[in-house]
Each structure stands twice: as structure tokens, then as C-alpha cells.
C-alpha positions as CSV (number, residue, x, y, z in Angstrom):
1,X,67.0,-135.5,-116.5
2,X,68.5,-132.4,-115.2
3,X,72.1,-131.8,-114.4
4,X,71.0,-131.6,-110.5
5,X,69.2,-134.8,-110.4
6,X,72.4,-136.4,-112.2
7,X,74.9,-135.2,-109.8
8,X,72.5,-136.0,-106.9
9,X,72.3,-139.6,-108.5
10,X,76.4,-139.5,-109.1
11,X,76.9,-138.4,-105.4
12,X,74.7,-141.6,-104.0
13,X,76.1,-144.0,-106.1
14,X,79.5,-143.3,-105.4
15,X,78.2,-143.3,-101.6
16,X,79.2,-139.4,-100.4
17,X,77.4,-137.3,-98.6
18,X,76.9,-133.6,-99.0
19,X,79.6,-132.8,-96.6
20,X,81.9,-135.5,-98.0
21,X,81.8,-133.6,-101.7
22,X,81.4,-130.0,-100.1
23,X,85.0,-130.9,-98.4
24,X,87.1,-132.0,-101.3
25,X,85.6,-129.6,-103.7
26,X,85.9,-127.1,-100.9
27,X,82.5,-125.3,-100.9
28,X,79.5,-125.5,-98.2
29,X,77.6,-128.3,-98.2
30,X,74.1,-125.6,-98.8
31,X,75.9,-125.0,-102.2
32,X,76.1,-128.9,-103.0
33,X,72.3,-128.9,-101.7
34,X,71.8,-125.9,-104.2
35,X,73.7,-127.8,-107.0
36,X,71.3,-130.7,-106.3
37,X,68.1,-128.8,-105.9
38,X,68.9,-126.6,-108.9
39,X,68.7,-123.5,-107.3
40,X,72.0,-122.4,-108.5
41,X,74.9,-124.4,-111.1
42,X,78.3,-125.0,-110.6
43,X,80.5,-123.5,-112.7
44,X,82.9,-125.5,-114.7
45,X,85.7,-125.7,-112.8
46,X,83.6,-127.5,-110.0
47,X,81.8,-129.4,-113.1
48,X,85.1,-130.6,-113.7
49,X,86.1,-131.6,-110.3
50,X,82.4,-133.0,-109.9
51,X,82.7,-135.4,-113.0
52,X,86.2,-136.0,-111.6
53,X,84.9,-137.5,-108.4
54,X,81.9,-139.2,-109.6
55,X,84.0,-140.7,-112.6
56,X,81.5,-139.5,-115.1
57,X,82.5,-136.9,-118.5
58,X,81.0,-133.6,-118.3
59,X,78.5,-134.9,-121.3
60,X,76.9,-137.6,-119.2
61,X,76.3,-134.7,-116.7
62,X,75.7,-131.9,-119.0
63,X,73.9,-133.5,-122.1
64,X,70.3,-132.4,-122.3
65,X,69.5,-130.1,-120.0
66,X,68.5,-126.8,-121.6
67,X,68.6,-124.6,-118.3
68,X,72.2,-125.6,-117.3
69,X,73.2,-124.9,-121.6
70,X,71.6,-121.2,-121.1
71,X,73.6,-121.1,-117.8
72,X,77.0,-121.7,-119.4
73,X,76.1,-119.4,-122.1
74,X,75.8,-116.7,-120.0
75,X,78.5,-117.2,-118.0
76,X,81.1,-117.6,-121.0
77,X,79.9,-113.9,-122.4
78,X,81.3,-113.0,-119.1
79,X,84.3,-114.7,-118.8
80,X,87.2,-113.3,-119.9
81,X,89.2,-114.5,-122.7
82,X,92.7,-115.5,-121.8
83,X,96.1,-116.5,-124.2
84,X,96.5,-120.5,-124.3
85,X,100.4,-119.2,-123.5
86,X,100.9,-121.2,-120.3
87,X,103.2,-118.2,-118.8
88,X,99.9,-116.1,-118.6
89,X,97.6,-118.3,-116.8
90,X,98.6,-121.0,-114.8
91,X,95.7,-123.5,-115.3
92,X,95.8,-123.6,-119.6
93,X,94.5,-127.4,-119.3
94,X,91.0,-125.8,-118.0
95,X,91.0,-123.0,-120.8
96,X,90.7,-125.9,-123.3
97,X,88.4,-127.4,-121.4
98,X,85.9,-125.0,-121.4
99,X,86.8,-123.8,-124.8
100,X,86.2,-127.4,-125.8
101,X,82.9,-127.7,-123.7
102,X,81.5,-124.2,-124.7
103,X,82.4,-124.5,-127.9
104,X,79.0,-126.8,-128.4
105,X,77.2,-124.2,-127.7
């Protein structure tokens, strides 16, 4: 299963609509459709706020699903690398994150 059928599934069970997500993860509703449809990903800061809502880990939505691994790959060559010194960038907790996440790749 892909990661948009799972966060399709996650959204239903948990009884939200589109609009319901799209507003606390503040985004449009067409990019939660997207997300769903698999026309486009969410990065991992709303794959984070995603599992956080649907009260799932990012392996239950990621695991498996070669198209959204690729995705990540290519986004990490073109993230910038930043200093796990907390003074530098305020939200460190999400650097490990996706360094712990990526780092499966």
C-alpha cells in the first residue's frame, strides 16, 4: 500500500475530513487531496504532524512504498545540512528526526 492510500485510510479512521486536516496542518485542502491521490508527497515536517494526528509512526505510513523512499531521497540531497547546536536552528528535535528517518535510506 502506498503512503497516500494509508494517510487516506488514517484520515477516515480517525473521522476528519480534508478540510478538518488541511486546517490544523495549515495547508489547502487540494494539497491533502494531492497527498491522498499521490500526485504530490508531503514533506516531513507535515509527515510528522500527519502521523501526529492520525497517532500512527512515520514507519506505519512510510514502510514500503518505493515512490515516496525515492521522494525523500531527493529531497534530502537538497536540504541543507544544519548544526544539531540548538542556538542555530530553532526546531533541532526535527533535524534528528529526519536525520533518523533518512538515515534508512
Amino acid at each position: 500500500m502506498e503512503v497516500s492510500e494509508r494517510l487516506g485510510r488514517a484520515r477516515n479512521n480517525q473521522q476528519l475530513t480534508q478540510l478538518e486536516v488541511a486546517q490544523r496542518l495549515h495547508v489547502s485542502r487540494q494539497t491533502i487531496s494531492n497527498w491522498e491521490t499521490g500526485r504530490s508527497y508531503p514533506d516531513i515536517a507535515s509527515l510528522l504532524s500527519l502521523a501526529d494526528l492520525y497517532r500512527l509512526s512515520l514507519d506505519s505510513l512510510l514502510k514500503e512504498d518505493a515512490k515516496m523512499i525515492e521522494d525523500v531521497k531527493k529531497k534530502r540531497t537538497r536540504t541543507p545540512r544544519y548544526s544539531s547546536n540548538r542556538h542555530e536552528f530553532p526546531s533541532s528535535g526535527f533535524n534528528r528526526a529526519w536525520h533518523d528517518f533518512s538515515a534508512r535510506f
